[in-house]
N, C-alpha and C positions, 0 to 999 in steps of 0.2 A: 049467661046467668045461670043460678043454682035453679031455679026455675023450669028452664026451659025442659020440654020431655026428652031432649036429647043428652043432657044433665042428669037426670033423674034415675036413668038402668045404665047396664052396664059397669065397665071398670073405673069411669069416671068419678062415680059416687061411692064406689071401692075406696079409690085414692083417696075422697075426701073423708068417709070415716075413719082411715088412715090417718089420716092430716089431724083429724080432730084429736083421738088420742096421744098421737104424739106430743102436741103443744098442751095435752094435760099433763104430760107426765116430765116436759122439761125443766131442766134446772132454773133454781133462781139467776134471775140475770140476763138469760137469756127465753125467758118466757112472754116477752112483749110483742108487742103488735107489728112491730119490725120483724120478726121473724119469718125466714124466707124457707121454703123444701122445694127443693127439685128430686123429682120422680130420673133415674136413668137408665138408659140400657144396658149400661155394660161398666164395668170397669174401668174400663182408658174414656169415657163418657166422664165418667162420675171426676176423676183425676183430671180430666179437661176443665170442668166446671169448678173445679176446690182451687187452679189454678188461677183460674181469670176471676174469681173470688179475692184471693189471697192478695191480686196483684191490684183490685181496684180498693182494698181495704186497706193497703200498704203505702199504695202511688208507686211503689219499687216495680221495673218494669221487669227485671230480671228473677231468674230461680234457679238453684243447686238443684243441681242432675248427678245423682250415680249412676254409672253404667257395669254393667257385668255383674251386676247381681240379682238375686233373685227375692222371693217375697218368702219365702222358706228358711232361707238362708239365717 
């Protein structure tokens, strides 16, 4: 809980003033209570997560993959 003094310091409550500004400043539509953030570590994290998103918002089990290219490109 928000509560707790383990909640209270740290990057914990970082994140959540984080959290808090964000969900002021998002669009309409998607400013409701349903509104989900996940915090990640890396890249291929974040892309793992937008994945298994994608696929449970969908029901489509499958996803288009390029290969050989790059994020530059």
């Amino acid at each position: 809980a928000l509560g707790s003094p383990a909640i209270r310091r740290g990057p914990i409550i970082q994140q959540v003033a984080l959290l808090e500004r964000l969900r002021a400043i998002m669009p309409r539509g998607l400013d409701n209570d349903n509104a989900q953030f996940v915090f990640c570590n890396s890249g291929a994290e974040a892309v793992e997560n937008a994945i298994k998103v994608a696929r449970a918002a969908t029901g489509r089990p499958n996803i288009v993959c390029f290969e050989g290219r790059k994020a530059s490109c």
